[in-house]
C-alpha positions as CSV (number, residue, x, y, z in Angstrom):
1,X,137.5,27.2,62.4
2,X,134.5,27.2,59.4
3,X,132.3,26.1,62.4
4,X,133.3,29.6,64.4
5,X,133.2,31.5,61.3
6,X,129.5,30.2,60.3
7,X,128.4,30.7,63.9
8,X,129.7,34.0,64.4
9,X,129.2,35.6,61.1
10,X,125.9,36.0,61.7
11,X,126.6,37.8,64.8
12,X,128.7,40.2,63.9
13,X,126.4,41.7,60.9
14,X,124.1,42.0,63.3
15,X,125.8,43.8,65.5
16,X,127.1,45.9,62.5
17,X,123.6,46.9,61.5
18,X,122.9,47.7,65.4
19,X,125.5,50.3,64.8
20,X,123.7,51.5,61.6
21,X,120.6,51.9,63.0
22,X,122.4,54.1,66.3
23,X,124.0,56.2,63.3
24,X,120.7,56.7,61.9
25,X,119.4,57.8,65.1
26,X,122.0,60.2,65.7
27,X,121.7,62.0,62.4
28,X,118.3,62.2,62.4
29,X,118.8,63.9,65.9
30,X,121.4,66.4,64.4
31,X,118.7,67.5,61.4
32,X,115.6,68.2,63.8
33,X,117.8,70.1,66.3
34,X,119.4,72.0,63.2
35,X,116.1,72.8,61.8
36,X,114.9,73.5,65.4
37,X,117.7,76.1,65.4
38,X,117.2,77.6,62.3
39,X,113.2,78.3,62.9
40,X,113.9,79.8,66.6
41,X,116.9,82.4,65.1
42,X,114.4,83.0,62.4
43,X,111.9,83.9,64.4
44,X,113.0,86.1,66.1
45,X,114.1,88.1,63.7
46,X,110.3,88.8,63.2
47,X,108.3,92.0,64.4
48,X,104.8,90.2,65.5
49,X,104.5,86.7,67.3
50,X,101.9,85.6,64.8
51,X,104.6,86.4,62.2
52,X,106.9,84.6,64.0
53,X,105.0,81.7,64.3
54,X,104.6,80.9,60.7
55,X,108.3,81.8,60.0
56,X,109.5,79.3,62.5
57,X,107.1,76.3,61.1
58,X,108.2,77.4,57.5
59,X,111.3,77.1,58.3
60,X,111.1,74.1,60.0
61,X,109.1,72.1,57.6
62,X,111.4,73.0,54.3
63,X,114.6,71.4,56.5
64,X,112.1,68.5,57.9
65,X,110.9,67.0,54.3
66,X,112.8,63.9,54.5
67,X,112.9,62.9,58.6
68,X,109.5,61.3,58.9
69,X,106.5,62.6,60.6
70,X,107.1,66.0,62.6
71,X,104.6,68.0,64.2
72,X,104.3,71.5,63.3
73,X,107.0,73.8,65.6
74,X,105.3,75.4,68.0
75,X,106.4,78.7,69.8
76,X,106.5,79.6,73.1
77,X,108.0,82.3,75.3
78,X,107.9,85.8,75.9
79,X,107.9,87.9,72.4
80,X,108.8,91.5,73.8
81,X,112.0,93.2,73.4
82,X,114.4,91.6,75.6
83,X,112.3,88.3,75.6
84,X,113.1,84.6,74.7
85,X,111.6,82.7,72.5
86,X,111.7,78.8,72.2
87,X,110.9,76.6,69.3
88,X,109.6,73.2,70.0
89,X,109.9,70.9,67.1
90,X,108.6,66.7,67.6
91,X,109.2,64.2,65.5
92,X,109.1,60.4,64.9
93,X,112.1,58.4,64.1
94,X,111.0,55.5,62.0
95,X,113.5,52.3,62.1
96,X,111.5,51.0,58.9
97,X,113.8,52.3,56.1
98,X,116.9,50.3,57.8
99,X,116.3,47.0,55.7
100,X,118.4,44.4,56.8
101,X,118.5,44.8,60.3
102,X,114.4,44.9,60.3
103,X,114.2,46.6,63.8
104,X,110.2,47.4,64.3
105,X,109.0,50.7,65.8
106,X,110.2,54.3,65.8
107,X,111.3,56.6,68.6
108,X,109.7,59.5,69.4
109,X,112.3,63.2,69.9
110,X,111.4,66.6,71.1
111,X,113.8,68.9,70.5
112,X,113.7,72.6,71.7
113,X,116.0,75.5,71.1
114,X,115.5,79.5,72.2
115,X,117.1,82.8,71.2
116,X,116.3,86.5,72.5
117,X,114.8,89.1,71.3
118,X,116.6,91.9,70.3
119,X,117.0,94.4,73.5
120,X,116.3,97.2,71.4
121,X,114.4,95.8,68.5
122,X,110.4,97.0,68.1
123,X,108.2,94.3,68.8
124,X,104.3,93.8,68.5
């Protein structure tokens, strides 16, 4: 029995910090499509694309502070009444700050969320 216990002890908290590191993953996933969200609604709330633009990567970088390294969100689409708009936010998931479980790397996520433009909103 202490032979099972010291053999599969080991094991197990590994496979435990496995599911940390998936959490991780997960919530980090959450927060970038949130702030993804956020910058695209925000956007379009705006009356000039250039306007737009720097709303969406404001918004986007005060939720992004503590996810890693993100790209600035870009903005694409068709800014006219009626239009969509898409915000495209990248970012790098860094397993560094997991300790125990030491897994090397990061991943790499792309999120990208749209809204429309107002029918009968001015644009431009």
């Amino acid at each position: 029995m202490a032979v099972e216990i010291v053999l599969l002890a080991p094991v197990m908290m590994a496979f435990m910090m496995l599911v940390v590191a998936g959490g991780r993953y997960v919530a980090v996933r959450g927060d970038i499509e949130a702030a993804s969200r956020d910058a695209v609604r925000a956007a379009s709330l705006e009356r000039t694309e250039a306007a737009a633009q720097a709303t969406a990567v404001d918004t986007a970088d005060a939720q992004l502070q503590d996810v890693g390294q993100c790209q600035n969100a870009t903005l694409s689409g068709n800014f006219v009444s009626g239009g969509t708009i898409t915000v495209s936010i990248t970012c790098q998931v860094s397993y560094d700050g997991l300790g125990l479980i030491g897994l090397p790397g990061s991943k790499t996520v792309t999120i990208e969320s749209s809204a429309p433009i107002d029918l009968y909103r001015r644009t431009g």
